[in-house]
C-alpha positions as CSV (number, residue, x, y, z in Angstrom):
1,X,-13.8,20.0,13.4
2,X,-17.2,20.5,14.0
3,X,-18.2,21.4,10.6
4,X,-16.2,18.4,9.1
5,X,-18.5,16.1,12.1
6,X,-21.5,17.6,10.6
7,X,-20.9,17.2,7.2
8,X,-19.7,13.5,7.6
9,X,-23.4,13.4,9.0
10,X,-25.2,15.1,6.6
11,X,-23.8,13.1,3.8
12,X,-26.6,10.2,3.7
13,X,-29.2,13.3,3.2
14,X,-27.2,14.7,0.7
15,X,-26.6,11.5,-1.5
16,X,-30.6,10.3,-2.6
17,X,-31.0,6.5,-1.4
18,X,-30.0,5.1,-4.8
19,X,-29.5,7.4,-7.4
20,X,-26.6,7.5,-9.7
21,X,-23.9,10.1,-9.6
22,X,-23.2,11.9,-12.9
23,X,-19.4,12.4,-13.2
24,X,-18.2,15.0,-15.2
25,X,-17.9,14.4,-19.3
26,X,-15.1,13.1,-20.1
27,X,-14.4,10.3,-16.9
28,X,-16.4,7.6,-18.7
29,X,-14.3,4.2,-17.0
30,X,-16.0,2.6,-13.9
31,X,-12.2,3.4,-12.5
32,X,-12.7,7.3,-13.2
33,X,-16.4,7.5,-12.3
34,X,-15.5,5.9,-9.3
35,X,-12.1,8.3,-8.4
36,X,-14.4,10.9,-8.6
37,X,-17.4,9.8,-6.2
38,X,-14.7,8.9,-3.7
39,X,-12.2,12.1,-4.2
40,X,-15.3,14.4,-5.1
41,X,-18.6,13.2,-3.9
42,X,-18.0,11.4,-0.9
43,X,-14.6,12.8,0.2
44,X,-13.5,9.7,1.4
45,X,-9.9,10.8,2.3
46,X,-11.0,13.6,5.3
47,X,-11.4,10.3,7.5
48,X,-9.4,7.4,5.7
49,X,-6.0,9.1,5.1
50,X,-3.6,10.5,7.6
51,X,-2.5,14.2,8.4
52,X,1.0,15.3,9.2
53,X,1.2,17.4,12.3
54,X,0.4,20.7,11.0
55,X,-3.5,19.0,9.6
56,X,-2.3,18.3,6.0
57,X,-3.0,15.0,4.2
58,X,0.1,12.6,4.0
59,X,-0.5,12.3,0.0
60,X,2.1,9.5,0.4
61,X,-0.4,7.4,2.1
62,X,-3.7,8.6,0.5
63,X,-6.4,6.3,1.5
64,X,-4.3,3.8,3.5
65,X,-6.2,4.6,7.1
66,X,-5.8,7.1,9.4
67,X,-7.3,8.0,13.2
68,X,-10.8,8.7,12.9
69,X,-10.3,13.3,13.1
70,X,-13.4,14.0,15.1
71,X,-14.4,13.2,18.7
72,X,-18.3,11.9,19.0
73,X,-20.4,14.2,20.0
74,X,-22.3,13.9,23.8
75,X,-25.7,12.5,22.0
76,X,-23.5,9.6,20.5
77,X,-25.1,6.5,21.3
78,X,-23.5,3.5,20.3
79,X,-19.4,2.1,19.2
80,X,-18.1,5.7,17.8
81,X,-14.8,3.9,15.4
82,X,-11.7,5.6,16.4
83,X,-9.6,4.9,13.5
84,X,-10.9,4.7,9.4
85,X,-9.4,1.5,8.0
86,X,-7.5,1.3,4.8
87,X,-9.9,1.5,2.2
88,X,-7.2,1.8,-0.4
89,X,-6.9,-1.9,-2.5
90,X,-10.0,-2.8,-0.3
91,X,-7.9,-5.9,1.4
92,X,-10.1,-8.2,2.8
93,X,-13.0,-7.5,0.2
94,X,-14.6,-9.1,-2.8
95,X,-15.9,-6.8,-5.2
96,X,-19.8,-7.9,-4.3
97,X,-19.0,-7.3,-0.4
98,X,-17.4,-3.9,-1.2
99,X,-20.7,-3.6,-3.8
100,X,-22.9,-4.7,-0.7
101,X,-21.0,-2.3,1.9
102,X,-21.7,0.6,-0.3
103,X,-25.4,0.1,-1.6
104,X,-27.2,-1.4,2.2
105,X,-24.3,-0.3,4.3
106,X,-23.5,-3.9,5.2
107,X,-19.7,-5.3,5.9
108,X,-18.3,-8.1,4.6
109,X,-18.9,-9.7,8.4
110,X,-22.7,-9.3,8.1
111,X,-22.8,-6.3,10.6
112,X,-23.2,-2.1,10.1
113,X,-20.9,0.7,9.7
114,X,-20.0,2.4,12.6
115,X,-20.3,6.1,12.9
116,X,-18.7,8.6,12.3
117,X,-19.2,6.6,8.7
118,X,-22.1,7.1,7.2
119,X,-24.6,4.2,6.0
120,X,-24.4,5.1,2.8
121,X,-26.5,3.8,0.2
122,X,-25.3,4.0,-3.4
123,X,-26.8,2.8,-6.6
124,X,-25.4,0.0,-8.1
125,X,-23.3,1.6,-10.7
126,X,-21.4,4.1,-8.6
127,X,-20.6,1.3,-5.7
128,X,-19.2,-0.4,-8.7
129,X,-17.1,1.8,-9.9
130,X,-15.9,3.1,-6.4
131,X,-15.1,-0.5,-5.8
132,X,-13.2,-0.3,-9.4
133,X,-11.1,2.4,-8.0
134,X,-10.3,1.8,-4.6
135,X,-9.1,-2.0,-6.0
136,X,-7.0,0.0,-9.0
137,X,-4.8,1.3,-5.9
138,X,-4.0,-2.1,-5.1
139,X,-0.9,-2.4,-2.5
140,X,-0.1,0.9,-3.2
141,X,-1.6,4.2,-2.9
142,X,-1.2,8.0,-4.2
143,X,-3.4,9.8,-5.8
């Protein structure tokens, strides 16, 4: 757990503040560009899909929220979130507040992500495209 806690924190390093990511040839739709930021880059679903008892992702509920898998850790200051929300079919977003959530970090009530989720900081074009996909899961979701 501790080295899933430290990459979820090194992740805004990792990801230069506005900088397209380059998907693999081939995944050329906003849709596939953006299934592979989340399933690839980001790793969305360590935090925002559940695990059966044994650890292993519920595939049947891929990206439909799940209990947050890491405690905070002592130097925590601040609202640690204890559960991931359902990010699959983003319900409750418009594609500019999922846009605006990805590229400043912002949520579609005006206020910060809490950690363990990073603030992450996207370029236009990949929050679009993540947006794209997570809305393609719609009701639904399975990889």
């Amino acid at each position: 757990m501790r080295s899933l806690l430290a990459g979820l924190s090194a992740l805004p390093l990792l990801w230069p503040l506005g900088q397209a990511v380059t998907p693999p040839a081939g995944q050329t739709t906003p849709v596939e560009h953006g299934r592979y930021i989340v399933e690839r880059v980001s790793m969305c679903f360590e935090c925002h899909t559940p695990r059966d008892e044994s650890g292993e992702l519920l595939r049947s509920r891929w990206l439909l929220g799940a209990p947050i898998p890491v405690s905070p850790p002592g130097f925590q200051k601040g609202d640690w979130a204890i559960e991931a929300p359902r990010i699959a079919g983003m319900p409750g977003y418009t594609e500019e507040e999922g846009v605006r959530l990805l590229t400043r970090g912002i949520d579609r009530n005006g206020e910060s992500l809490r950690p363990p989720m990073p603030p992450f900081r996207l370029s236009e074009t990949d929050a679009r495209a993540v947006v794209a996909y997570l809305k393609s899961l719609g009701a639904s979701s399975g990889p």
